[in-house]
N, C-alpha and C positions, 0 to 999 in steps of 0.2 A: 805793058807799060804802067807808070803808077798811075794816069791818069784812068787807065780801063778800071782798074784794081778799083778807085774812089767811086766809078759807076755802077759797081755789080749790087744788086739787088738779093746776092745772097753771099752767106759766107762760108767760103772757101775752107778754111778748117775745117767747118762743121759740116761741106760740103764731101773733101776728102774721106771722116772717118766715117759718118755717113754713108757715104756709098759704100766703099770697102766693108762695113756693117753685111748691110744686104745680099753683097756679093760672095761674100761667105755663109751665108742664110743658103743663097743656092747651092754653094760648092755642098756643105754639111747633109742638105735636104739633099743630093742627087748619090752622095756616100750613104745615108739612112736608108733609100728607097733600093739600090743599086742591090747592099749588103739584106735587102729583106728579099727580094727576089732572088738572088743569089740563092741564101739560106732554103729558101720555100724550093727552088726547084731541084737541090740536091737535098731534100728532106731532113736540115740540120737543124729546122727551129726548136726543137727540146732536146738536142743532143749537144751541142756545145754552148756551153757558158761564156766564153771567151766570146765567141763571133755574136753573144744574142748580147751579152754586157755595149760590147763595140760599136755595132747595130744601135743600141739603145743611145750610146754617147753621140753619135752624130743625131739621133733625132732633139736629143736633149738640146744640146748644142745650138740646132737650127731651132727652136721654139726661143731659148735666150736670145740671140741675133735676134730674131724677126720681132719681138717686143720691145729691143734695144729702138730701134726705130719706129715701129709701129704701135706699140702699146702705151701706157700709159703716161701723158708725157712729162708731169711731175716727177715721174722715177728716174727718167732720162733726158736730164737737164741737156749736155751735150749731143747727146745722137738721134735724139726724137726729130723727125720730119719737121714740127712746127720751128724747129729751132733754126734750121736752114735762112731763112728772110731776113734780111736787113730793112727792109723798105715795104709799104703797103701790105705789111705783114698781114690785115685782117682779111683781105681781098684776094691773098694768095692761099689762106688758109681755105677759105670757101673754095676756089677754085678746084684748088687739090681734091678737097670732101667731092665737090660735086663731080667733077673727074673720074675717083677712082670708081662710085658706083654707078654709074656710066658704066666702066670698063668692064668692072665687076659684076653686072645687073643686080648688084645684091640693092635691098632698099637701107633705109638708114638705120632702120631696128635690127636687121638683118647681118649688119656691116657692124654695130655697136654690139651684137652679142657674139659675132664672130669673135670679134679683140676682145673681149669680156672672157669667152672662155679661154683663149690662148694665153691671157692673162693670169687667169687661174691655174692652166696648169702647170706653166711656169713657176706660180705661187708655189703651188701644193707638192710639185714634185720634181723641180731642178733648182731653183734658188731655196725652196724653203722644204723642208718636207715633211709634210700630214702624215704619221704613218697610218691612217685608216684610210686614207685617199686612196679609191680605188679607178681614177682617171684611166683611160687608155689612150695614146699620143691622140691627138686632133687630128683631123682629117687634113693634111698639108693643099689642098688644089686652091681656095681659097688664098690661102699664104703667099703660094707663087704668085699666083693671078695678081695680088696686090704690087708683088717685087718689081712682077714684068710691068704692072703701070706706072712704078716710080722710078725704072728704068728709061720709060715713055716721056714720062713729066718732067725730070730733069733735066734731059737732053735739052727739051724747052726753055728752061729755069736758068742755063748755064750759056745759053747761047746770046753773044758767038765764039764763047771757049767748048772749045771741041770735047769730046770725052773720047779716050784712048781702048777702049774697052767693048767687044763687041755684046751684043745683046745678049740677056739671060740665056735664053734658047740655046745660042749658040755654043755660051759658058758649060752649059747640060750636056750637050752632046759630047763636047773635047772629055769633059768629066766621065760620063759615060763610058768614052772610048776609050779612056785612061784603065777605068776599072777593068773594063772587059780584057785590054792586053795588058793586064798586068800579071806578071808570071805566078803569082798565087793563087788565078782565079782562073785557070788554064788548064 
């Protein structure tokens, strides 16, 4: 009703593209991980360029997603987390900080040089490119961990509008299963 709409404490636009951001962070990150075990267990990582190119564009992929919302939020006027809030925005930002490394047990230097690199390498080798940048992708456990908490937070943040979408985890596994029966990887 328009009456709910004038009470939400965040915004829906920013809440849509937002999520669907993140939730393609997973889908990309579970196609980069999937297509690296793949490759490593039929011994194809230096024998095809096509599968390691491929391989590489889904991790590519998932580092732009997950900075789209998580990284620096001047760069991402619209899908940066802070932007979510309509209301008590400074209360909810704290909350969130203190939240996610909670979830994350990472501390705040910890949590600040995380994004700092995944920052970077985004920088140096998908949006921008150093060619002397000899980065190798980031470590993804971190990434998810952050996803699965603002999967967690949202739910919060949104309620009592529902979210139609089951949990990251879940998203992983159908993904997974997807790849494993799909008639190319058979």
């Amino acid at each position: 009703s328009e009456r709910r709409i004038e009470m939400r404490n965040y915004n829906d636009k920013i809440f849509q593209v937002q999520f669907r951001t993140v939730e393609r962070f997973v889908i990309h990150l579970t196609f980069y991980r999937e297509l690296w075990e793949c490759l490593d267990k039929n011994k194809l990582n230096n024998k095809s360029e096509f599968w390691a190119y491929t391989t590489d564009a889904h991790g590519y992929k998932a580092v732009i997603l997950w900075c789209m919302v998580f990284g620096n939020h001047g760069n991402n006027e619209q899908t940066h987390w802070k932007k979510l809030f309509t209301a008590d925005t400074k209360n909810q930002i704290e909350k969130f900080r203190s939240g996610l490394l909670e979830y994350t047990r990472l501390t705040e230097n910890e949590w600040k040089s995380y994004q700092k690199r995944m920052v970077a390498f985004r920088d140096k080798n998908t949006a921008h490119i150093e060619y002397d940048s000899r980065e190798i992708f980031p470590k993804f456990d971190t990434a998810l961990d952050v996803a699965n908490f603002y999967y967690k937070w949202v739910k919060k943040i949104i309620y009592p509008d529902g979210l139609d979408v089951p949990p990251f985890e879940k998203t992983i596994q159908s993904k997974k299963s997807d790849f494993k029966n799909s008639a190319l990887f058979k």
